[in-house]
N, C-alpha and C positions, 0 to 999 in steps of 0.2 A: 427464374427464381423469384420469387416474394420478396418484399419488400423485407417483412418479415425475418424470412430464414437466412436472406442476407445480412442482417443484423446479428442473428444469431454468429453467422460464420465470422462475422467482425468481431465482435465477442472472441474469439474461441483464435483470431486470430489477435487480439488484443494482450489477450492473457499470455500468449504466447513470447509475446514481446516484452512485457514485463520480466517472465523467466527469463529470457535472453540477458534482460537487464542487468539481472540480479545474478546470475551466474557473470556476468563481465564483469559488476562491482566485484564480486570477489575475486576475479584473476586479478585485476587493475590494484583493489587495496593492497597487494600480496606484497607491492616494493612501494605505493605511494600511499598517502593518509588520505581513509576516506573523505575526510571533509572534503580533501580536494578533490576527491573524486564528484562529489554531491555538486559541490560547486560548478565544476564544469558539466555536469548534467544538464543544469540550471540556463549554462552558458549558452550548449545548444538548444536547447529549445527554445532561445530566443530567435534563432535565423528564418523561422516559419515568420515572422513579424514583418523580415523586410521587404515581403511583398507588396506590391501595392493595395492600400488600403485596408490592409490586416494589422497594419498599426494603431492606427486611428478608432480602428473597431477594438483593438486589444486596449487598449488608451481612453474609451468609452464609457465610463463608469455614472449608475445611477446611483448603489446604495453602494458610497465609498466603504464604510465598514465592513457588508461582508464579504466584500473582493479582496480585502485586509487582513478578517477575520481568514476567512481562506485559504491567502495565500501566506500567512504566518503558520496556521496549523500546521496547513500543507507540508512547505518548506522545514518546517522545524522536525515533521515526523520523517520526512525523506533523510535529513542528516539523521536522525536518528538510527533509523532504518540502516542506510547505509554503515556505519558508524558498528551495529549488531553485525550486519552481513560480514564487516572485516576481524570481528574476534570468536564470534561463532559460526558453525555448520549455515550455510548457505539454506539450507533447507527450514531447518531451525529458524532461523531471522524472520522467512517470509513466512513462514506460518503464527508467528505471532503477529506480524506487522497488519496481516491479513485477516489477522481473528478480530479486526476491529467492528463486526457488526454485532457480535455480543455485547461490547460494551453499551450499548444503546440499552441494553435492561438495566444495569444498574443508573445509567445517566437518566434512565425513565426517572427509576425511584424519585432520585433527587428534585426535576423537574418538573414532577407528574405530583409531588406532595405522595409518594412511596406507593402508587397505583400502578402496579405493574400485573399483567393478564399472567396469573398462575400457568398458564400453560407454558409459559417462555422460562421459568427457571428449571424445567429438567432438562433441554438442549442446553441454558445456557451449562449446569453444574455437570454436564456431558463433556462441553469444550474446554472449560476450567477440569477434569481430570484431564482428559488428553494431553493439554499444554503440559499440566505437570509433570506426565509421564515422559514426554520429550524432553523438557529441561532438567530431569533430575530430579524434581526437587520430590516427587512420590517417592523416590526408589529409597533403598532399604541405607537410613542414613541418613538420607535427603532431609529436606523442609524448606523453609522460604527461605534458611541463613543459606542456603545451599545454591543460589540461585546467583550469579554471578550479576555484577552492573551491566554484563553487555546485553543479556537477556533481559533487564528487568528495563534496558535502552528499550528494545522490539515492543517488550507491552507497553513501555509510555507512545512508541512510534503509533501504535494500534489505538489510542485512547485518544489521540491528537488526531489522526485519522479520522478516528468519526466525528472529531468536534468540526475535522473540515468538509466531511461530507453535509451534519446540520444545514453549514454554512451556504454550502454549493446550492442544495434543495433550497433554501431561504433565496438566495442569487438570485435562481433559474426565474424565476415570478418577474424580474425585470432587466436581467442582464443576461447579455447575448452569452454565447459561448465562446467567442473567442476573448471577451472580454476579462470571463471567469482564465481564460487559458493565458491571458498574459498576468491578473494579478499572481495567480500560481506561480508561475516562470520568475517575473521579475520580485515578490516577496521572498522566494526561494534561492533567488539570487542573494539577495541581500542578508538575510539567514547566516546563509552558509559563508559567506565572503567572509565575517572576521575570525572562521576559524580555518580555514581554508589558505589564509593569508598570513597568516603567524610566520611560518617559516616558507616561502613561497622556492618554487624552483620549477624548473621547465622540464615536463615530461620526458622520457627517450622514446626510443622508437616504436616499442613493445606498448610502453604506456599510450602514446600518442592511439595507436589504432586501436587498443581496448576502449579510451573513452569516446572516440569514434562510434565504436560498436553501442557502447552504452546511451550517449548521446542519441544515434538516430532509432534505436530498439524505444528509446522514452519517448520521440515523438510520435514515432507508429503507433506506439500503446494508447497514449492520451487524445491525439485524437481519431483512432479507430473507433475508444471506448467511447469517446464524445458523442460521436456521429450514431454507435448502434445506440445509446440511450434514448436517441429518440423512439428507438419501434420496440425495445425489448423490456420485461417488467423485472423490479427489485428481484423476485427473485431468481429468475434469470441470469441475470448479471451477478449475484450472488454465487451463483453454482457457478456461475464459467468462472469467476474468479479468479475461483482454487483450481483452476488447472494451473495456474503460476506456483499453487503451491506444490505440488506434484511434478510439477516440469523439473523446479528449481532443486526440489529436492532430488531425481533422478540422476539429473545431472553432478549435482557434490559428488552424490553416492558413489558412482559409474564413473566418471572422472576428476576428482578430487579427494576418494578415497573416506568421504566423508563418515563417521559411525552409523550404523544405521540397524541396531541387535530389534529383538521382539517386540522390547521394551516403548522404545522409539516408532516402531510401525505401530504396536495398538494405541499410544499416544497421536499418533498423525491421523490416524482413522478416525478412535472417538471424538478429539478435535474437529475434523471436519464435517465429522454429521452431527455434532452440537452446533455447529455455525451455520449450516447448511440449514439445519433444522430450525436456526431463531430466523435467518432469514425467510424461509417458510412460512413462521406462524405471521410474522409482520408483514408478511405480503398477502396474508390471506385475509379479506375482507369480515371485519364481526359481522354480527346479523344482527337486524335493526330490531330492537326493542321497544 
């Protein structure tokens, strides 16, 4: 196997892991508060550190702000995330949380002085109906009052998300990976700690092995995903994505009983090939003028 297509299957097995994730968040928030779910996310992902030397390298910092920048996003879109996962359809959550590569068109506008390539707003205004067909807020009745806090939590998680991806890409230019991988962990620690902490109590037994499961599915994800970004391109990585969104949603569906009418599948469709498709036109090279 190529170096290549082993990436791909890292991917694909990455993605995977994250559904796992996000389906455990939702059994684990069913009796404990997310945040302390997020929190001890956070927790585990610190034990990869105490290896030799993977501290030091996580503890390595050149440009301390976007290790900061990062792992604030980061962290604040996780509780977020999580936070959606435990009042809405599991499936729901992570397809907003994951719709964060659209937002890169509007954050173009802003940053770009409102220069954004015409071809990227029909995916994007693709994935904007979709969402709304999922949340409601299209449906006969609906509108933006219609959209509840927990959802309107997933699109800010999605908007944070890509300020932390910015950030990451800024990173990568001089900071290692595991570096990026501890300000993550430990920024997200600290995030989540003061809500997480408010009213503190010790897992039971059910709990303890759901955030087990959630814990090690998060470090398989982050650095399976780590490792294929070296060989695999944006959009690549864009398309395996959403197999989390697809997994995650299955899974509600099929065991959790989660809604899932006509309405909600051409919403999860459009959605994803409006996402699929911005990450598309941004991965495709212009032509030199």
């Amino acid at each position: 196997m190529t170096a290549h297509r082993r990436a791909l299957a890292l991917m694909a097995l990455s993605a995977v892991s994250f559904g796992v994730m996000a389906f455990a968040v939702k059994l684990a928030s069913k009796t404990m508060p997310a945040a302390q779910v997020a929190f001890f996310r956070f927790l585990f992902m610190l034990l990869p550190l105490a290896a030799p030397g993977l501290l030091r390298q996580a503890l390595t910092w050149q440009r301390r702000d976007l290790l900061i920048y990062r792992g604030v996003f980061g962290g604040t879109a996780v509780l977020l995330y999580f936070l959606a996962i435990e009042h809405v359809p599991v499936g729901t959550a992570t397809l907003l949380n994951y719709s964060s590569p659209i937002w890169a068109v509007p954050l173009a506008a802003v940053t770009l002085g409102g220069r954004v390539r015409p071809a990227l707003l029909v995916p994007f205004a693709v994935a904007v109906v979709g969402m709304g067909l999922v949340t409601g807020a299209l449906a006969p009745g609906g509108g933006v009052t219609s959209v509840g806090i927990w959802e309107l939590a997933g699109f800010l998680s999605s908007l944070l998300s890509a300020a932390a991806v910015v950030s990451i890409r800024a990173a990568r230019r001089t900071e290692g990976s595991w570096a990026i991988y501890g300000s993550f962990s430990l920024c997200g620690l600290l995030v989540c700690a003061p809500f997480a902490l408010v009213d503190p109590r010790w897992p039971t037994a059910r709990e303890t092995g759901l955030l087990v499961v959630v814990g090690l599915s998060s470090i398989a994800a982050q650095l399976l995903m780590t490792h294929a970004y070296r060989w695999v391109t944006n959009l690549q990585a864009g398309v395996f994505a959403q197999l989390t969104v697809v997994l995650s949603t299955i899974l509600g569906v099929a065991l959790l009983g989660d809604p899932f009418g006509g309405a909600r599948l051409a919403g999860t469709l459009l959605a994803f090939a409006g996402i699929v498709g911005v990450v598309w036109l941004q991965s495709t090279p212009r032509a030199v003028e």
